[in-house]
NUTITOR-108772 format. One record per residue: residue in one letter; x, y, z of N, C-alpha, C, O in turn. Coordinates in steps of 0.1 Angstrom, whole numbers, plus 5000, padded with zeros to 4 digits. Layout:
BEGIN
AXYZXYZXYZXYZ...
This chain:
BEGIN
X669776970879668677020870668977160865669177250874X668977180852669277300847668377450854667277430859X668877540854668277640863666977650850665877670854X667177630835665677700828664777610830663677640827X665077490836664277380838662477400845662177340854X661777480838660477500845659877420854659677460866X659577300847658577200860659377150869660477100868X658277160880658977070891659376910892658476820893X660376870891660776710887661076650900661976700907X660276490906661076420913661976340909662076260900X662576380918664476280918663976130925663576100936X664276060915663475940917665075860926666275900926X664775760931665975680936665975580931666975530936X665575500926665575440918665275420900665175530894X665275320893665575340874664175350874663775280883X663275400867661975370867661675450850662175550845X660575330845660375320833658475350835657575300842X658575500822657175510827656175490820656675480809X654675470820653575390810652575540810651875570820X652475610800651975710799650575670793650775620782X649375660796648275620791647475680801647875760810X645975620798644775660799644475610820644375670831X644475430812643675390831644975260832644775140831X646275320834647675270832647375120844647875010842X646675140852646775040865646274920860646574810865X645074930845644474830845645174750835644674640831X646274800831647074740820647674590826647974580838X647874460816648574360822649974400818650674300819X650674500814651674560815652774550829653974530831X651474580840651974620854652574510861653374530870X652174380856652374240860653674210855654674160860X653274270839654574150832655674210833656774150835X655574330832657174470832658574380844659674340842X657474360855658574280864659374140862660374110868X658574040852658873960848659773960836660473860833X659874090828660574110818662174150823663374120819X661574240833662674270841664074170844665274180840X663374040854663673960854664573900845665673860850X664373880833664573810821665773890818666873840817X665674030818666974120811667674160824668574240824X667274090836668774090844668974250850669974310854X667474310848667574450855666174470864665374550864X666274360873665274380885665074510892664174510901X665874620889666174700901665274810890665174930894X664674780878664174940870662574890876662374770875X661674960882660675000880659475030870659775090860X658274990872657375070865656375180868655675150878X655975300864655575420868654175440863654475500852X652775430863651675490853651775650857652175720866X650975660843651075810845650175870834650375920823X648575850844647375910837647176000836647376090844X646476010819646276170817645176180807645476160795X644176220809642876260803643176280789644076340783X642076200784642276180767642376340760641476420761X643376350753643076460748643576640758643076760759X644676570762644776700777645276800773645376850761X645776850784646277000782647377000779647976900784X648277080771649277030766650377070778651477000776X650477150787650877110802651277000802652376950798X650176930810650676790818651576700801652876700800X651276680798652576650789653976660789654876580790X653976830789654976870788656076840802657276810802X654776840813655476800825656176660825657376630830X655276560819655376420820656776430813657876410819X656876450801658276490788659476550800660476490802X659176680808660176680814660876620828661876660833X660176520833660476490842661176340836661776280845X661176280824661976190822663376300816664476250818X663276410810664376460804665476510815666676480814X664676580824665976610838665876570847666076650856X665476420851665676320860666576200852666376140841X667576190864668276080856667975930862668775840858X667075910869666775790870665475780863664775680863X665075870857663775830847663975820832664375910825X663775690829663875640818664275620807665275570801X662775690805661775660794660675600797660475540808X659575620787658575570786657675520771658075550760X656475460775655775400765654475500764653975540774X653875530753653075590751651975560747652175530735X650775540750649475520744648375620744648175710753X647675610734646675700734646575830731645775880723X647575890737648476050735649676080725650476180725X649475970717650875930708650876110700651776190703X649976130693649776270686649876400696650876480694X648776410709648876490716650176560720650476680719X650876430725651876440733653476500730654476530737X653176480709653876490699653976660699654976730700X652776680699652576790687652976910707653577020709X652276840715652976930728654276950733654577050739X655176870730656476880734657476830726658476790731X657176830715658176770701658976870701659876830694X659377000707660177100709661177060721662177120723X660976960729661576910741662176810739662376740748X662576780724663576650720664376670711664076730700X665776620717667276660705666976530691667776500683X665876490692666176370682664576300680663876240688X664376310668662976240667662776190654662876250643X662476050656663275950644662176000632661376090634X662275930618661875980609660275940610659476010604X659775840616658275800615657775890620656875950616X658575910635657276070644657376150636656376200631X658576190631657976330622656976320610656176400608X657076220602656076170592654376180599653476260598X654576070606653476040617652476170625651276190627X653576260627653476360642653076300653652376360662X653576170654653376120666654476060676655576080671X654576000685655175930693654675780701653675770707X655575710700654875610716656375580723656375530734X657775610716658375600727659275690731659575770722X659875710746660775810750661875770756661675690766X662875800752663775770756665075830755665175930747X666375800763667675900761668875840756668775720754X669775890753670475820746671875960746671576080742X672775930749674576000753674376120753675076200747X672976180767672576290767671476360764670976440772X670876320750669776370745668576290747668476170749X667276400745666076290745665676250732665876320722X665276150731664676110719663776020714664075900714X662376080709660976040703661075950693661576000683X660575810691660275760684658975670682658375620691X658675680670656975610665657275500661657775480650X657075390672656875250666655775170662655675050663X654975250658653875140657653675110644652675050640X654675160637654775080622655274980620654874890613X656174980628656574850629655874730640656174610639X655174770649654674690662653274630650653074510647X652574740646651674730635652374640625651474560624X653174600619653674570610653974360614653674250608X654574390626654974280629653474170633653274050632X652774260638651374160644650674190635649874260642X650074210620649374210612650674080603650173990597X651874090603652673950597651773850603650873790598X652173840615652373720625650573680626650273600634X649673750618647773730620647973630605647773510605X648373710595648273700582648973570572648473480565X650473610578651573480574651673550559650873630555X652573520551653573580535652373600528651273560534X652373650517651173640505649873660509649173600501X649173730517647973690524647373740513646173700509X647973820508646673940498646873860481646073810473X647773870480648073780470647273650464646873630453X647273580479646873450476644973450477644173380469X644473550488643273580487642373670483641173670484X643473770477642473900468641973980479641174060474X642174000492641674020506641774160504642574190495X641174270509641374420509641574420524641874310530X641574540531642074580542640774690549640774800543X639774680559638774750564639474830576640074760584X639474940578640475030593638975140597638375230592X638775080607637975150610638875260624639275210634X638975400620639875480631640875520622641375430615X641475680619642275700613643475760620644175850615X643775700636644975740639646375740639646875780629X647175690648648475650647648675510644649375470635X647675410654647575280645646775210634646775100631X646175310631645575280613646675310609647575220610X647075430604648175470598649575450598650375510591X649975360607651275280611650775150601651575120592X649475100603649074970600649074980582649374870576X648775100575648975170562650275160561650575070552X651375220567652375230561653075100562653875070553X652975050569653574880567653674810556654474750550X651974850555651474780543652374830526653174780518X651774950527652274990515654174990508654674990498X654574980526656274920523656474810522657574770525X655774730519655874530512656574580502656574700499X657274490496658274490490657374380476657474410464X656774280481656174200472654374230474653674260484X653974220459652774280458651574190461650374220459X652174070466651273940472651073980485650073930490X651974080495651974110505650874260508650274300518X650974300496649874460496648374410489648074330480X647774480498645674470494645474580485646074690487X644674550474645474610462644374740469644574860465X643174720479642874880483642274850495641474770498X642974970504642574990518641575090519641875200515X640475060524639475200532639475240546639175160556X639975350547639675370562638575460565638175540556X637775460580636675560584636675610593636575540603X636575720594636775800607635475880610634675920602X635475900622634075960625634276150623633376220625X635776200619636376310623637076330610637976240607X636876450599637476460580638976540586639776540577X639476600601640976600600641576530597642176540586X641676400606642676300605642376230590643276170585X641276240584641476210567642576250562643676210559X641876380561642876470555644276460559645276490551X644376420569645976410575646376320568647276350561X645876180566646076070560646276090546647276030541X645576160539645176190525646776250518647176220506X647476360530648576410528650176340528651376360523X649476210536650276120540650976020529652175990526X649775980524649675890517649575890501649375790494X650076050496650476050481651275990477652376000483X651075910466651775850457652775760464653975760466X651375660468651975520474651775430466651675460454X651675300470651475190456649675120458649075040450X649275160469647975080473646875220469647275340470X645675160466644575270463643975230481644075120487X643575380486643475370497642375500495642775610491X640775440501639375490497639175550516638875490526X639475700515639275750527637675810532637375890523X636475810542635175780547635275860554636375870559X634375970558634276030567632475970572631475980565X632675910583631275870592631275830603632275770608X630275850609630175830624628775760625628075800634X628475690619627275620619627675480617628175430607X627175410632627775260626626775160619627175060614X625475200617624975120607625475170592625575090583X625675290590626575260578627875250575628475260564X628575210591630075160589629574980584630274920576X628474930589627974810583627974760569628574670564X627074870564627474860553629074860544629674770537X629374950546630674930540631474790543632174710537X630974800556631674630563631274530552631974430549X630074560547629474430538629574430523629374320517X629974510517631374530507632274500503632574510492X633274440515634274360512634374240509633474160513X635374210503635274080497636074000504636874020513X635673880497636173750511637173730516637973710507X637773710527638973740530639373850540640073850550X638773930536639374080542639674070557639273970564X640574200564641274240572639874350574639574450567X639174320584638574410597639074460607639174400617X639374580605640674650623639274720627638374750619X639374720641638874860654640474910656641374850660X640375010653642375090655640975260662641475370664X639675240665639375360672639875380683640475480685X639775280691639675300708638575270716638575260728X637375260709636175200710636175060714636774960709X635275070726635774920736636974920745637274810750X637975060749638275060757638475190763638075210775X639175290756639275410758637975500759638075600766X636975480752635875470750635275350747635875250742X633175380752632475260750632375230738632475320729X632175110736630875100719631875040711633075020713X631075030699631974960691631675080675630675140675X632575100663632475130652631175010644630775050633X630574910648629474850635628674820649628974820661X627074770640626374740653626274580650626774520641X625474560659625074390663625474270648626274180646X624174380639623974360627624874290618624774190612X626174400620626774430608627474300605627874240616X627774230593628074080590630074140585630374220576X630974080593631874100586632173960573631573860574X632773990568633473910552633673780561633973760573X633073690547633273520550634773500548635473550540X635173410560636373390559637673510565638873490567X636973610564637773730571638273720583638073640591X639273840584640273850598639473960608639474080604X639073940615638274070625639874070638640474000645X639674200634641074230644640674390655640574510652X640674320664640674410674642074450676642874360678X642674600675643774660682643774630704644874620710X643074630706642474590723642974480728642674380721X643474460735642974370744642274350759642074250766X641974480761640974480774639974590774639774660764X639274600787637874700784636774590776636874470774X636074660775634874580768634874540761633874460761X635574540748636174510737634874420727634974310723X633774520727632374490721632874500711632774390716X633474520700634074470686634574310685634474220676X635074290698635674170692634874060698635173950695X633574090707632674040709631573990696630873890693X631574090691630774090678631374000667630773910660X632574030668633273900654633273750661633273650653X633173750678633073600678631873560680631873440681X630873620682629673570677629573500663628973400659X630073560659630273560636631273460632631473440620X632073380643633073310639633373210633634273180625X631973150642632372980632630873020620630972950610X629873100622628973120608629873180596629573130586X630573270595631273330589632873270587633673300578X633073190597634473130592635473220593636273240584X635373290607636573410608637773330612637873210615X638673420612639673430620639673550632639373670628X639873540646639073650654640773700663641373620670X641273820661642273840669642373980678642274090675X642573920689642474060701643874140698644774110689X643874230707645474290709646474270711647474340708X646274140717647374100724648774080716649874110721X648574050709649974020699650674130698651874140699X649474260694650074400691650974470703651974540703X649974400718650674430727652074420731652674510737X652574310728653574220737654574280721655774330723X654374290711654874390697655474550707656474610712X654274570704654874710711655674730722656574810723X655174670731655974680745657474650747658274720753X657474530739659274490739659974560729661174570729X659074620718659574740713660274860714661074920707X659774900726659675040736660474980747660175060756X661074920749661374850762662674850758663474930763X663074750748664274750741665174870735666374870733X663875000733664575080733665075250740665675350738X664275150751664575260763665575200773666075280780X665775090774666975010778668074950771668674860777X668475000754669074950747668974800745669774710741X668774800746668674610745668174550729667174570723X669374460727669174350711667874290711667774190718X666774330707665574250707665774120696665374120684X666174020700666773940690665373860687664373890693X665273790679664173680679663873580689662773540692X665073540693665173410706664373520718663273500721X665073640723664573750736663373780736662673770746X662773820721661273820718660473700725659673700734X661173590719659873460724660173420738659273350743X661473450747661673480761660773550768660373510779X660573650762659573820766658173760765657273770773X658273710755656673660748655973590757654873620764X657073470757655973340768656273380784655773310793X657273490788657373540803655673610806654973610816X655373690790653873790791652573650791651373660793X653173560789651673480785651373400798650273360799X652173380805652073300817650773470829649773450836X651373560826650373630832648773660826647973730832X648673620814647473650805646873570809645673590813X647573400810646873270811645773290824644573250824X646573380837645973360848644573440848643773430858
């Protein structure tokens, strides 16, 4: 360990891969990591949680950041929650930080690579791939559908830039609104998002009967996200009881556990409204083998995905 090395680091004895989030224990992460393990033929790496109060001190971060940087049995890790925090605290503590975090200012994964550390933001693509895999080719195209984001963080804004990089215009909602209960992260977005190809109508509100309304605005078809954290990270949901989403619409919870009173609300509305109703999970088992693949180098091929996939589903089923 280098002598300028400030924090105190354990020397782990074993490979251990770490889950940097909120309430890490309650994750089905903790289950499947070892089964994934299995599958890539490296039983001997570990998994680590490593909670830390929403919104912390930029400390324990920095700690968390250095104890995978000068321990050589640590990792890497996956990031939730703290994707921005954890960015904007120790983005000085990485030889390499791919072009989304800096776009972004965020992070969800860590990892090393012939010496150096290095940050990358996947959730444009984790975003990208489970909003395909809800949707299928042409979605917007074929149904005129707009796109509702309620939350203007790293996975609204991953969930944005996906969008806006379709290549075919059957694939882009010709306008996304997002709402946030907080006009920073607008504004962050607003800076973000010049002179892209989608009209994208940014809300500042924290009132969920009039996130209702706007909910009842959209036209048939549409894409409803919770990308807050509401229903797990926190209680509650962004609309109340009331609020009707779009006939025929996609209600998409980012979540898959906690209370997940958003996605309770859309299946109430499911078969009157003709939803289509999707939890997190897809986003999950997206991101994870994402972050996994690249904190262990590993070809995430299409066949290893659906290896990985149905290894995670045997533990969801139970």
């Amino acid at each position: 360990m280098p002598a300028t090395q400030p924090y105190p680091i354990v020397t782990k004895t074993v490979p251990t891969f770490y889950f940097i989030g909120v309430t890490t224990t309650k994750s089905s992460i903790m289950k499947v990591f070892p089964l994934w393990m299995q599958e890539l033929g490296r039983p001997e790496i570990v998994i680590e949680g490593v909670d830390c109060k929403i919104h912390d001190d930029p400390e324990v971060y920095r700690r968390a950041v250095a104890q995978i940087k000068y321990d050589p049995n640590s990792l890497g890790a996956l990031v939730t929650t703290h994707k921005m925090d954890l960015y904007e605290a120790a983005k000085d503590m990485f030889e390499y930080l791919d072009p989304y975090a800096q776009t972004l200012g965020e992070m969800s994964s860590i990892s090393k690579l012939d010496g150096r550390l290095e940050g990358h933001a996947k959730d444009p693509i984790t975003a990208g791939l489970s909003l395909d895999a809800i949707t299928g080719d042409e979605y917007f195209g074929r149904t005129g559908a707009e796109v509702l984001l309620y939350g203007a963080g790293g996975s609204s804004v991953a969930t944005l830039l996906h969008l806006m990089d379709k290549k075919s215009p059957g694939d882009r909602p010709k306008r996304v609104t997002v709402v946030n209960r907080s006009q920073p992260r607008l504004d962050g977005m607003k800076q973000l998002l010049a002179s892209r190809p989608i009209e994208v109508v940014l809300i500042q509100n924290q009132d969920p009967k009039v996130n209702d309304q706007i909910m009842a605005s959209m036209p048939p078809y549409s894409v409803v996200a919770n990308a807050t954290g509401m229903g797990k990270d926190t209680p509650g949901s962004p609309i109340t009881d009331q609020g009707q989403f779009p006939m025929h619409g996609i209600a998409w919870e980012f979540n898959y556990r906690g209370e997940l009173d958003f996605l309770h609300q859309a299946r109430a509305q499911e078969q009157a409204r003709q939803l289509t109703v999707e939890d997190g999970w897809v986003y999950f088992v997206h991101g994870w083998t994402q972050v996994v693949a690249q904190v262990l180098h590993v070809d995430l091929t299409p066949a290893l995905f659906n290896r990985l996939e149905a290894a995670a589903a045997t533990v969801r089923a139970k």
